[in-house]
PQR file with spaces between the fields and no chain letter, atoms N, CA, C, O and H, PARSE charges and radii, in Angstrom:
ATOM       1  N    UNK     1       0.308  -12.029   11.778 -0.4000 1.5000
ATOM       2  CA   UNK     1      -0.320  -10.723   11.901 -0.0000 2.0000
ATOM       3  C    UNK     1      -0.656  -10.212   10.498  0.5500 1.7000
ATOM       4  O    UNK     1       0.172  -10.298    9.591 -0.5500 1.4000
ATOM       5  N    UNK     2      -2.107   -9.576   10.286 -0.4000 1.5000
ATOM       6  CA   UNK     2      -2.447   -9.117    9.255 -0.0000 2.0000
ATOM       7  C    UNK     2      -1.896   -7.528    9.064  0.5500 1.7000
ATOM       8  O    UNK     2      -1.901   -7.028   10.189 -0.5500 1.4000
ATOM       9  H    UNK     2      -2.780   -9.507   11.023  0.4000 1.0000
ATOM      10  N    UNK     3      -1.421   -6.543    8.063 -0.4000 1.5000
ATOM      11  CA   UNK     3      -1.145   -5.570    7.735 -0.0000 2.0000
ATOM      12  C    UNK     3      -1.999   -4.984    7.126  0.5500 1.7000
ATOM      13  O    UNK     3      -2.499   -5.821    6.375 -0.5500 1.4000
ATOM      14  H    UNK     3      -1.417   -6.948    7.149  0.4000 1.0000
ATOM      15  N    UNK     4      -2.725   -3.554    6.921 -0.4000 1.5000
ATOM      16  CA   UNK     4      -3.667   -3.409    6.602 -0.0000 2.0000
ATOM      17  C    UNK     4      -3.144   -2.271    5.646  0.5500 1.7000
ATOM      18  O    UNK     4      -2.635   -1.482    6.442 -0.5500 1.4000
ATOM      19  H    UNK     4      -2.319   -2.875    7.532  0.4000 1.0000
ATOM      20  N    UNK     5      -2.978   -1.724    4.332 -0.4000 1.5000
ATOM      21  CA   UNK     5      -2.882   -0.590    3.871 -0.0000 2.0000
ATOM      22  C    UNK     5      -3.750   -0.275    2.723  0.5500 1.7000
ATOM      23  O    UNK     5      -4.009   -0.926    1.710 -0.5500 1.4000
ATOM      24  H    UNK     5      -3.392   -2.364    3.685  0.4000 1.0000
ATOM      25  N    UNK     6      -4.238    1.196    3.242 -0.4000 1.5000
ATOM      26  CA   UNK     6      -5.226    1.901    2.676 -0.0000 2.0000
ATOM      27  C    UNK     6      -4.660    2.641    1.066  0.5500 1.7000
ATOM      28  O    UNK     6      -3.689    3.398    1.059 -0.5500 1.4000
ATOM      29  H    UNK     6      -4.027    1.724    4.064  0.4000 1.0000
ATOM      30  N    UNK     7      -5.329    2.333   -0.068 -0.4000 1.5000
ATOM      31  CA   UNK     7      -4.684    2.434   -1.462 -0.0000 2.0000
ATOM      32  C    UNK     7      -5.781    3.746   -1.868  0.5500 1.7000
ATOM      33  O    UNK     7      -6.991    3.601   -1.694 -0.5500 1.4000
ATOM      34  H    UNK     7      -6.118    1.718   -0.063  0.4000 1.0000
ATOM      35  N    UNK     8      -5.165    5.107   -2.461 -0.4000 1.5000
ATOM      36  CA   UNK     8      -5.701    6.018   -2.789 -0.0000 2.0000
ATOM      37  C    UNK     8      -5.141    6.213   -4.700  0.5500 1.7000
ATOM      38  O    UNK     8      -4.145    5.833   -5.314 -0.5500 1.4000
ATOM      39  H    UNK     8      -4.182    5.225   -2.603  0.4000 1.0000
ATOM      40  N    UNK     9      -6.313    6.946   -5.070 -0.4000 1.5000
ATOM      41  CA   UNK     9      -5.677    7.177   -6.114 -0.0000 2.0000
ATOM      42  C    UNK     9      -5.649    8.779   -6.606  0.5500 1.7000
ATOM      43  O    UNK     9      -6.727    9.325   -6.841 -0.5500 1.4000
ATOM      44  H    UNK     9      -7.123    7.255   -4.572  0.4000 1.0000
ATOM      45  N    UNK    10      -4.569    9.420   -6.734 -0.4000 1.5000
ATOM      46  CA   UNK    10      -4.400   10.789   -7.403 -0.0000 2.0000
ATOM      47  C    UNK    10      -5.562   11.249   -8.632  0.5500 1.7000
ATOM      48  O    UNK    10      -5.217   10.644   -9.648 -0.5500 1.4000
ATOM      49  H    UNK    10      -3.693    8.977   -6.543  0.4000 1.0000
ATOM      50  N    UNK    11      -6.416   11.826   -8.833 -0.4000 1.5000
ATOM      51  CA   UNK    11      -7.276   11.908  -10.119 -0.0000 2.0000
ATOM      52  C    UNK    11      -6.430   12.999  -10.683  0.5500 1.7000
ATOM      53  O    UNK    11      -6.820   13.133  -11.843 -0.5500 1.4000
ATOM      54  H    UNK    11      -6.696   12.317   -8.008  0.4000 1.0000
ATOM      55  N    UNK    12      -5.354   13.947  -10.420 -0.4000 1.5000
ATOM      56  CA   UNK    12      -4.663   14.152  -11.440 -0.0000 2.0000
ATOM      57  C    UNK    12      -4.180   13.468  -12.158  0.5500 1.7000
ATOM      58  O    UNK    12      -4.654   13.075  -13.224 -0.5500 1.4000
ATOM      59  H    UNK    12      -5.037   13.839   -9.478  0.4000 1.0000
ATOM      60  N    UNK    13      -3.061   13.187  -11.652 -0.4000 1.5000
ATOM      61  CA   UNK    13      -2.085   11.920  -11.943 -0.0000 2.0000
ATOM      62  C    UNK    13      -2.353   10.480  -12.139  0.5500 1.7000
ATOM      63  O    UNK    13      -1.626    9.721  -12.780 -0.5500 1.4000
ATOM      64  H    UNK    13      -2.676   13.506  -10.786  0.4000 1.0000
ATOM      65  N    UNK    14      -3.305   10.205  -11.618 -0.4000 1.5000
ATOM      66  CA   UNK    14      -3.814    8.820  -11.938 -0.0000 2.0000
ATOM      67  C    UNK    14      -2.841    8.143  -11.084  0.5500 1.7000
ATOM      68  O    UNK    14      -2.865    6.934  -11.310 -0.5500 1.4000
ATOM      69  H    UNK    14      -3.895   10.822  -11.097  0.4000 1.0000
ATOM      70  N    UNK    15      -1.951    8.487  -10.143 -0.4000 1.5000
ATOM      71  CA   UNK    15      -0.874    7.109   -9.536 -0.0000 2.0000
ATOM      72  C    UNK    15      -1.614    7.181   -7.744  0.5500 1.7000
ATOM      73  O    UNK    15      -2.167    7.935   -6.943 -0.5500 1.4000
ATOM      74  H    UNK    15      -1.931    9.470   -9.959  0.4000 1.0000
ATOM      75  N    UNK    16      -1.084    5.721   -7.942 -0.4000 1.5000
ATOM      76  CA   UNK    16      -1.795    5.010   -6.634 -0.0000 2.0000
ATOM      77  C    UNK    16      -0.494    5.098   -5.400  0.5500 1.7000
ATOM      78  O    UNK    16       0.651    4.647   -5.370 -0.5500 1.4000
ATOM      79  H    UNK    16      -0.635    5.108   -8.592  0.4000 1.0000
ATOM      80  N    UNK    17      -1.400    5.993   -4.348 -0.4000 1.5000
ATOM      81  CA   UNK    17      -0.256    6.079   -3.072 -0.0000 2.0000
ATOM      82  C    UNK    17      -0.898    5.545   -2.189  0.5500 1.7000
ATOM      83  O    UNK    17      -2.060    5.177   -2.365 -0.5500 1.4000
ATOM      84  H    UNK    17      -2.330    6.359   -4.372  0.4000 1.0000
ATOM      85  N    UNK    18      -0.077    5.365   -0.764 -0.4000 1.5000
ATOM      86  CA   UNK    18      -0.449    5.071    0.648 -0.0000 2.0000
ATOM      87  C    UNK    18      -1.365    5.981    0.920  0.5500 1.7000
ATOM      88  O    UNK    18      -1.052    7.087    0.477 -0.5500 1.4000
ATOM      89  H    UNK    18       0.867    5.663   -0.621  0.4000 1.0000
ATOM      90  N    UNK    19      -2.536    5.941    1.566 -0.4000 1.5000
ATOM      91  CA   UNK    19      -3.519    6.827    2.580 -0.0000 2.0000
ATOM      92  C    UNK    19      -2.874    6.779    3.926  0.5500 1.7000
ATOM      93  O    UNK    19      -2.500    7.737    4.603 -0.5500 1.4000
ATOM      94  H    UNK    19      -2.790    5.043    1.925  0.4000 1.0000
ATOM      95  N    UNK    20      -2.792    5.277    4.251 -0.4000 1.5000
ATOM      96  CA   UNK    20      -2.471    5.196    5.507 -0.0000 2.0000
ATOM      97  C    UNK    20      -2.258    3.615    5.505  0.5500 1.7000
ATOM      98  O    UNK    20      -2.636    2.841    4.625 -0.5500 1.4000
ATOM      99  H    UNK    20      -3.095    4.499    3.701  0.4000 1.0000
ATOM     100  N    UNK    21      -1.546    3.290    6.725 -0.4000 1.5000
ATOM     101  CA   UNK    21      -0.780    2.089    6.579 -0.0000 2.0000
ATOM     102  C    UNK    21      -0.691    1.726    8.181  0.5500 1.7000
ATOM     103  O    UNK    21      -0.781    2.446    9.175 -0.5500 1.4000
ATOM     104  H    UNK    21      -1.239    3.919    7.439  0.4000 1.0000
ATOM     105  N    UNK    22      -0.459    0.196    8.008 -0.4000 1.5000
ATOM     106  CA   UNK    22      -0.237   -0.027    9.528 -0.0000 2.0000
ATOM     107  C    UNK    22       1.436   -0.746    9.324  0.5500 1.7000
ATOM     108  O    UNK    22       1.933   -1.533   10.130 -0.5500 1.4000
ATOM     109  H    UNK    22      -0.386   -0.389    7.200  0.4000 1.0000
ATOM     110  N    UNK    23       1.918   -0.391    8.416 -0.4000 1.5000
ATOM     111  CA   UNK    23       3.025   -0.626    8.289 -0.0000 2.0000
ATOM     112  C    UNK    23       3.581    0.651    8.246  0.5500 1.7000
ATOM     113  O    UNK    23       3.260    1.435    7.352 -0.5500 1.4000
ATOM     114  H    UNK    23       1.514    0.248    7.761  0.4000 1.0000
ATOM     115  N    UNK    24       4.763    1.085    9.533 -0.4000 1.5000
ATOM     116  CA   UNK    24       5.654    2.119    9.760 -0.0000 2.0000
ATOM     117  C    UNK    24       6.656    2.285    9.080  0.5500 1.7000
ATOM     118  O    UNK    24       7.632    1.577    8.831 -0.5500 1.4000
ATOM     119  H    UNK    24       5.023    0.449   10.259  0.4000 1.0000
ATOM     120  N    UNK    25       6.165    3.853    8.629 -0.4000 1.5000
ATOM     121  CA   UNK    25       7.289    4.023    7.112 -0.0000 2.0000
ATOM     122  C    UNK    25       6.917    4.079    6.038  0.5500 1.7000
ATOM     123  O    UNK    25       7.412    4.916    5.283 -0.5500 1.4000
ATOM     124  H    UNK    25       5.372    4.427    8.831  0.4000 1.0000
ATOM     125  N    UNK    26       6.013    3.293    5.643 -0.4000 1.5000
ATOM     126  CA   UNK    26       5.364    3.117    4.107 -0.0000 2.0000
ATOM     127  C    UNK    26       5.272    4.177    3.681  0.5500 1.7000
ATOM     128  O    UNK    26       4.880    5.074    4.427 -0.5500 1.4000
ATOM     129  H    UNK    26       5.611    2.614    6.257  0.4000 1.0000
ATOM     130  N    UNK    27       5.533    4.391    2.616 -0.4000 1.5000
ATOM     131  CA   UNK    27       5.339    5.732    1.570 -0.0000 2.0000
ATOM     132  C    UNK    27       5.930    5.090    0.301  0.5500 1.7000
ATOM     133  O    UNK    27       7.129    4.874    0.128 -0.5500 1.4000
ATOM     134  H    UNK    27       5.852    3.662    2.010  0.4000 1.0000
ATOM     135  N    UNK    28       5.091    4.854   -0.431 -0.4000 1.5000
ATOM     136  CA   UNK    28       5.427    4.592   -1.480 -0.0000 2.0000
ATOM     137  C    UNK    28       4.160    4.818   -2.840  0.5500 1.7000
ATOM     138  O    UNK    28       2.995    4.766   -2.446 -0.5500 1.4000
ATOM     139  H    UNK    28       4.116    5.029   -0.290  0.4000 1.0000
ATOM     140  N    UNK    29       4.329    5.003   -4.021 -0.4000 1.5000
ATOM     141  CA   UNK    29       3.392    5.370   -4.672 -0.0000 2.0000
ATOM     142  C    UNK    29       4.128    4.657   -6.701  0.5500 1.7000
ATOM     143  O    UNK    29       5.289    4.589   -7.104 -0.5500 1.4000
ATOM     144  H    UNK    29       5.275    5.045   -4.341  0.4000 1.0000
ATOM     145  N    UNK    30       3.442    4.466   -7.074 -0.4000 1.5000
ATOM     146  CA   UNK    30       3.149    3.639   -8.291 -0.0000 2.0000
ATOM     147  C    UNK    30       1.980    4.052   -9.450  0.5500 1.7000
ATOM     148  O    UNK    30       0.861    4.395   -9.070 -0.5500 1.4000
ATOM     149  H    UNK    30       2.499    4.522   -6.747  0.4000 1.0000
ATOM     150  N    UNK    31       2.296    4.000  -10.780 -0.4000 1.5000
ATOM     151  CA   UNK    31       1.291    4.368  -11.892 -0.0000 2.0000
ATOM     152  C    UNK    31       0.207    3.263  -12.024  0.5500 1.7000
ATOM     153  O    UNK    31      -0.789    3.586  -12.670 -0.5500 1.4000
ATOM     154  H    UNK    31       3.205    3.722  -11.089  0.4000 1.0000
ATOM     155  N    UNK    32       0.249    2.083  -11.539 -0.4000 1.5000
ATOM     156  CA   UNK    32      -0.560    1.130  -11.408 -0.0000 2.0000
ATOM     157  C    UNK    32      -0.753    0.553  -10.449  0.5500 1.7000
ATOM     158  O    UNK    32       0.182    0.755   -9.675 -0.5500 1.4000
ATOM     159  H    UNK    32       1.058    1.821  -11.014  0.4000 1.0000
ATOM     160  N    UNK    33      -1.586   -0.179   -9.983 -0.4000 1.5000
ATOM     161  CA   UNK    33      -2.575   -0.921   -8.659 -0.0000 2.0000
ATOM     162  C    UNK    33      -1.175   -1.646   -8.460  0.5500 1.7000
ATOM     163  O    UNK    33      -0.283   -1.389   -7.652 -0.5500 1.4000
ATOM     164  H    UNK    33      -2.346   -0.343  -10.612  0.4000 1.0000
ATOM     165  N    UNK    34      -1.249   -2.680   -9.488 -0.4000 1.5000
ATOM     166  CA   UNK    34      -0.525   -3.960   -9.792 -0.0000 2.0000
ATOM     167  C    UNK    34       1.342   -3.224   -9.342  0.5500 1.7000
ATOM     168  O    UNK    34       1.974   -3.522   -8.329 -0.5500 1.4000
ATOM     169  H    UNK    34      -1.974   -2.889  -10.145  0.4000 1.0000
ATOM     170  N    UNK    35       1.692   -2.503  -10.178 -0.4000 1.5000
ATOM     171  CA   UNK    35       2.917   -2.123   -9.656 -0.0000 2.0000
ATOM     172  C    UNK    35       2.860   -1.882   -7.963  0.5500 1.7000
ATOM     173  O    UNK    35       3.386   -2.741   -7.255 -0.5500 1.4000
ATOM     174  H    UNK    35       1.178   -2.261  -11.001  0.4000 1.0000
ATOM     175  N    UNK    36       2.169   -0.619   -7.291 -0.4000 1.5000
ATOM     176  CA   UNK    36       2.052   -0.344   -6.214 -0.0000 2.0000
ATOM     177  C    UNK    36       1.948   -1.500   -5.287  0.5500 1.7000
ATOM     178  O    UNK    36       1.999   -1.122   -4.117 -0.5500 1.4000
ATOM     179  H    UNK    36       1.742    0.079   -7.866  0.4000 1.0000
ATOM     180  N    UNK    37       1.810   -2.892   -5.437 -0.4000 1.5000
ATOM     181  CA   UNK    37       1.613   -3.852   -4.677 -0.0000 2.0000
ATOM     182  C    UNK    37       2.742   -4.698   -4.399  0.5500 1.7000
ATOM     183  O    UNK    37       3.428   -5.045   -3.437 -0.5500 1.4000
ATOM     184  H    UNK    37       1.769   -3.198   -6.387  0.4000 1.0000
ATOM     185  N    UNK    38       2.619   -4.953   -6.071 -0.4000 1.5000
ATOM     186  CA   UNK    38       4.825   -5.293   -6.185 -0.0000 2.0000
ATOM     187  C    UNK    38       5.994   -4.391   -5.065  0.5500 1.7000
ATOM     188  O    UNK    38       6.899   -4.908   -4.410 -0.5500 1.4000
ATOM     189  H    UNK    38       2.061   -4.671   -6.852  0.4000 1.0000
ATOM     190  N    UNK    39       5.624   -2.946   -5.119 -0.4000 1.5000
ATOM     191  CA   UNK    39       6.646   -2.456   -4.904 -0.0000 2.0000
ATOM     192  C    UNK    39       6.279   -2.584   -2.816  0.5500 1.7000
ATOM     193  O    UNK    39       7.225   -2.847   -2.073 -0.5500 1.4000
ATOM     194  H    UNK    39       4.888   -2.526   -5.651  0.4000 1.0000
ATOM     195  N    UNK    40       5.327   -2.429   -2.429 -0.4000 1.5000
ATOM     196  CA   UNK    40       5.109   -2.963   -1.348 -0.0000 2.0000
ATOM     197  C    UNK    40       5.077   -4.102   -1.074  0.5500 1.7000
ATOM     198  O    UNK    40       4.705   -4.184    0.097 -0.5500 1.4000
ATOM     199  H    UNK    40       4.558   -2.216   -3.032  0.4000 1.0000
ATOM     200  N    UNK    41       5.303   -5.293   -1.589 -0.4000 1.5000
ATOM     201  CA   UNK    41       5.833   -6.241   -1.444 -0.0000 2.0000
ATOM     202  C    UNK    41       7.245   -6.882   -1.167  0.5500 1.7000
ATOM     203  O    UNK    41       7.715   -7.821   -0.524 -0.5500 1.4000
ATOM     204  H    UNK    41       5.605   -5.226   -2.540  0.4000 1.0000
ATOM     205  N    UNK    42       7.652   -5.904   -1.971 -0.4000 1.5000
ATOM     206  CA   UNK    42       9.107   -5.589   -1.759 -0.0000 2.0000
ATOM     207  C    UNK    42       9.615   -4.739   -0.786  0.5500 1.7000
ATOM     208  O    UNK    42      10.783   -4.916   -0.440 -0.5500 1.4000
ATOM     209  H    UNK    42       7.270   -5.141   -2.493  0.4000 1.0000
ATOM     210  N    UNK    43       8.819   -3.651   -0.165 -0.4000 1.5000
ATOM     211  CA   UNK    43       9.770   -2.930    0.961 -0.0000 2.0000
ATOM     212  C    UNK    43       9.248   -3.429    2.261  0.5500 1.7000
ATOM     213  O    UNK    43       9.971   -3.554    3.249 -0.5500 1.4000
ATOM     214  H    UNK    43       7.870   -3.507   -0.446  0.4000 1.0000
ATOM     215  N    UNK    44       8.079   -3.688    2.247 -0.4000 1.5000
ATOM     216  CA   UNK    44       7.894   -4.180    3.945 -0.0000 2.0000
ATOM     217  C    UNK    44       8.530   -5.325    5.013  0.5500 1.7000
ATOM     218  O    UNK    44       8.573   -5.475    6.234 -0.5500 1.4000
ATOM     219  H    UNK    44       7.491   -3.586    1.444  0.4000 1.0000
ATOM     220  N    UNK    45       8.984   -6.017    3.845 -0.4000 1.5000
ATOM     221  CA   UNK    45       9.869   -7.077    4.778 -0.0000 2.0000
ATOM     222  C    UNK    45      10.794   -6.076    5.625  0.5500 1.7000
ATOM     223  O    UNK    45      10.915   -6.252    6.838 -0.5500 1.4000
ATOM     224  H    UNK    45       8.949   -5.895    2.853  0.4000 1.0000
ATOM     225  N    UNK    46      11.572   -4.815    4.836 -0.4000 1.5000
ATOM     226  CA   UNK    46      12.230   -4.219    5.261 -0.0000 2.0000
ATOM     227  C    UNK    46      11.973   -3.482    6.585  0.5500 1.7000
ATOM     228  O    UNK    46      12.667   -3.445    7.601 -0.5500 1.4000
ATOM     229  H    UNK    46      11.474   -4.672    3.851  0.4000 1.0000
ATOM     230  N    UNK    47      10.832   -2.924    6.316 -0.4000 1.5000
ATOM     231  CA   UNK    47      10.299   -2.121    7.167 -0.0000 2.0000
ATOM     232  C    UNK    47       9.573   -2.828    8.332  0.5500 1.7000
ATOM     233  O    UNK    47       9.236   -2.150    9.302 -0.5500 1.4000
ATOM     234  H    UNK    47      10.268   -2.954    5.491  0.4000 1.0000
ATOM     235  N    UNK    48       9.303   -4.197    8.289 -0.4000 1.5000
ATOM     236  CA   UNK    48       8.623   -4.889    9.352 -0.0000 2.0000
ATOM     237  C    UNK    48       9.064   -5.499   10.245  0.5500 1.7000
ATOM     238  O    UNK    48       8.501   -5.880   11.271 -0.5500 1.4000
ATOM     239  H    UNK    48       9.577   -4.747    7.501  0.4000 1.0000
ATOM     240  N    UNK    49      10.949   -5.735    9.635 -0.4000 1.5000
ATOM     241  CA   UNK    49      11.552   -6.161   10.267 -0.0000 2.0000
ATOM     242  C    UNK    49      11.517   -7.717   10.957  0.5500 1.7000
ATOM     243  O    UNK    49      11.536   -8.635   10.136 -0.5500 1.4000
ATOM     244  H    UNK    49      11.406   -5.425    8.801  0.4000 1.0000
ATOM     245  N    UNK    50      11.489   -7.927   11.768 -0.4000 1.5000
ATOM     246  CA   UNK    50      11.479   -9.281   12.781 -0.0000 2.0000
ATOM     247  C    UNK    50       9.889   -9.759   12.648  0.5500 1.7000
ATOM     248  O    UNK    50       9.547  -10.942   12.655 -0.5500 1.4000
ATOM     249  H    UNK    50      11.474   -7.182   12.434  0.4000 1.0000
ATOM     250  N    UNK    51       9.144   -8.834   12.546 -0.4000 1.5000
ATOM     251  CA   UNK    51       7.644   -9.325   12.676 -0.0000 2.0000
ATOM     252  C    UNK    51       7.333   -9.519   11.122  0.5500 1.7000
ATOM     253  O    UNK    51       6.117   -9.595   10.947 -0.5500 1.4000
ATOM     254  H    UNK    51       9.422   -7.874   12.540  0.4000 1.0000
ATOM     255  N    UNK    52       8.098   -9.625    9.897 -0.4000 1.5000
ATOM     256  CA   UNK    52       7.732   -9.653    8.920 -0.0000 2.0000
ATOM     257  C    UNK    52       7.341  -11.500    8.180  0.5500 1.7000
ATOM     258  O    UNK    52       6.626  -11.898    7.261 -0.5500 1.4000
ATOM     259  H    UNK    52       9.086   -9.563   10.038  0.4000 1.0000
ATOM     260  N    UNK    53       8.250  -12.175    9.178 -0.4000 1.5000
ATOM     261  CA   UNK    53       7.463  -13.324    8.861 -0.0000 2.0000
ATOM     262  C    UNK    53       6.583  -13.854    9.270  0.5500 1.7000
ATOM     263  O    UNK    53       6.296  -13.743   10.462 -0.5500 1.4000
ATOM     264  H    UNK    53       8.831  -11.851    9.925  0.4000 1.0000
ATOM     265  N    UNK    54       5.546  -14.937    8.047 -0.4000 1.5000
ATOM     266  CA   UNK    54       4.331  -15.253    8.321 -0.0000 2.0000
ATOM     267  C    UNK    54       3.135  -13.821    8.396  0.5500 1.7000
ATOM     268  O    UNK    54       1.916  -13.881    8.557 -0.5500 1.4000
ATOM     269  H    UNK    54       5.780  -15.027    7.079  0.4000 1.0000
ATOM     270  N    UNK    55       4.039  -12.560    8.209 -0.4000 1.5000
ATOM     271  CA   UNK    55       2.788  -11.828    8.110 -0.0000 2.0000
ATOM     272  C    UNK    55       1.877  -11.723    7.134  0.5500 1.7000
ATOM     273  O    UNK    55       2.256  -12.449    6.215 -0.5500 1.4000
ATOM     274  H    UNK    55       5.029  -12.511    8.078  0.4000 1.0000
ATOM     275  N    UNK    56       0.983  -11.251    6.892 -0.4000 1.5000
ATOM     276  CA   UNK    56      -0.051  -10.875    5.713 -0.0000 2.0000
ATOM     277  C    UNK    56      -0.418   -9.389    5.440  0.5500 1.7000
ATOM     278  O    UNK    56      -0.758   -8.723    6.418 -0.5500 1.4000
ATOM     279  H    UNK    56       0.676  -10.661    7.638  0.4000 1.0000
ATOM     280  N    UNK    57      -0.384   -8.722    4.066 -0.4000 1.5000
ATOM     281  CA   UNK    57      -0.957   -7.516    4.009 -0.0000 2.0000
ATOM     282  C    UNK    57      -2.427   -8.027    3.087  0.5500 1.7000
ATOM     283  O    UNK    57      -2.861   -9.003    2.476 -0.5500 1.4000
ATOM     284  H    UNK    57      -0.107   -9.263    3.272  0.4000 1.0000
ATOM     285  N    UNK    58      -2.704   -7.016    3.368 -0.4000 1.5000
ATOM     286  CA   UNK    58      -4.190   -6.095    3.363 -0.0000 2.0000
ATOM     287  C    UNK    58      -4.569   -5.407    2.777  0.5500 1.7000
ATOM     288  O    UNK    58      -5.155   -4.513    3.388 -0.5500 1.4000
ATOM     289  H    UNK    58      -2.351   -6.222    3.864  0.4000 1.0000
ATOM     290  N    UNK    59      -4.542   -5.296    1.369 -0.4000 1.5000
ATOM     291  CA   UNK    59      -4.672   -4.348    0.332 -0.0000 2.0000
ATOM     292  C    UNK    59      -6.649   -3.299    0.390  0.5500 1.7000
ATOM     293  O    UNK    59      -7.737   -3.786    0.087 -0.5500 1.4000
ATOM     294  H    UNK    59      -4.066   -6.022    0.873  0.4000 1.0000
ATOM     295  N    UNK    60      -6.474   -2.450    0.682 -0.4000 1.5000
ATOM     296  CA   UNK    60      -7.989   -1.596    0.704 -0.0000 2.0000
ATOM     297  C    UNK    60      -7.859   -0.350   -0.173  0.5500 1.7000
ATOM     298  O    UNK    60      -7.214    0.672    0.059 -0.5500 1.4000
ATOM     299  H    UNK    60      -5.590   -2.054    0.928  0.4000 1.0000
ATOM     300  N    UNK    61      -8.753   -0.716   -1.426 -0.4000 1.5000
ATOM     301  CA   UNK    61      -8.416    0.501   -2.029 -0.0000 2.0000
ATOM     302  C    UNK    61      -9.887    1.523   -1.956  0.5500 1.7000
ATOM     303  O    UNK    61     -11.039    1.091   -1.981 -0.5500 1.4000
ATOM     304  H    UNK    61      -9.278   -1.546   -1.615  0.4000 1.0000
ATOM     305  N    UNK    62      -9.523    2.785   -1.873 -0.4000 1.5000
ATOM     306  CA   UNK    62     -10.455    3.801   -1.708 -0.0000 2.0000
ATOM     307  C    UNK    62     -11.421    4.310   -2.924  0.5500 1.7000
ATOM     308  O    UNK    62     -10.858    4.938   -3.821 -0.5500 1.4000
ATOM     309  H    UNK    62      -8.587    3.136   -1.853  0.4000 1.0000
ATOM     310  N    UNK    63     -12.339    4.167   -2.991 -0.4000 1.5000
ATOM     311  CA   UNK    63     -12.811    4.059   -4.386 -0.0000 2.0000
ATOM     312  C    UNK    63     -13.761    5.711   -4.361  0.5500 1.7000
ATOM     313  O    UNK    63     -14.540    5.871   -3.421 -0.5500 1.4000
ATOM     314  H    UNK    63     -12.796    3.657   -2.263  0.4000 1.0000
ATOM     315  N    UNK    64     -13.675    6.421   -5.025 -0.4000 1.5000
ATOM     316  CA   UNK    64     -14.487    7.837   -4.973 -0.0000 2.0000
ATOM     317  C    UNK    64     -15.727    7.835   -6.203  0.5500 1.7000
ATOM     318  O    UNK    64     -15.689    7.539   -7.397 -0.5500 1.4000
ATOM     319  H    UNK    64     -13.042    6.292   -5.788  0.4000 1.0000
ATOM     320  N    UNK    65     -16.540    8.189   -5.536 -0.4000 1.5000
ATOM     321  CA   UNK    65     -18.084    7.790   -6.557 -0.0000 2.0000
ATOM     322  C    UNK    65     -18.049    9.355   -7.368  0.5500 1.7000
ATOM     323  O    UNK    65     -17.919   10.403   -6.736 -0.5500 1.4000
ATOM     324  H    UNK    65     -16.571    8.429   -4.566  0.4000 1.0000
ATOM     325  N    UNK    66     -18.170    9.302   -8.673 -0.4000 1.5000
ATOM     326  CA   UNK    66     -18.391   11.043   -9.442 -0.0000 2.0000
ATOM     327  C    UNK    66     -19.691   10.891   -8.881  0.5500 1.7000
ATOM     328  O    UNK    66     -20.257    9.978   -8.281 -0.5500 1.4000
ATOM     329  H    UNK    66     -18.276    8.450   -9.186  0.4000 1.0000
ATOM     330  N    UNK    67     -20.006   12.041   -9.243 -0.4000 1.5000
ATOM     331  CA   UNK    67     -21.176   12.854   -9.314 -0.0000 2.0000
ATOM     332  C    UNK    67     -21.988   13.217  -10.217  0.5500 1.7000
ATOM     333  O    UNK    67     -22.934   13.953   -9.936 -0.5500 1.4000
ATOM     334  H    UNK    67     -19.546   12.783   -9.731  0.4000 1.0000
């Protein structure tokens, strides 16, 4: 099963959080792409429980166009 989570970024802060997730629970947020991926890499086994093997995530990040 593929996991799909939606990657936003704060333009205050510059740190990258969950939008939305098809992984239950996720909340997690990071100063970099690269960290934020690590660190979801690391909790979803947790959170996925029994269905966590052989799964795949889905990294989608939200990109906002200036003006």
């Amino acid at each position: 099963m593929t996991y799909v989570v939606h990657v936003s970024q704060d333009r205050e802060t510059g740190r990258y959080y969950v939008d939305s997730s098809d992984i239950p629970g996720l909340h997690v947020e990071a100063d970099t792409f690269e960290e934020f991926v690590n660190i979801v890499q690391d909790v979803a086994p947790d959170l996925l429980g029994e269905a966590a093997p052989g799964s795949e995530i889905s990294f989608q990040q939200i990109v906002t166009l200036a003006a």
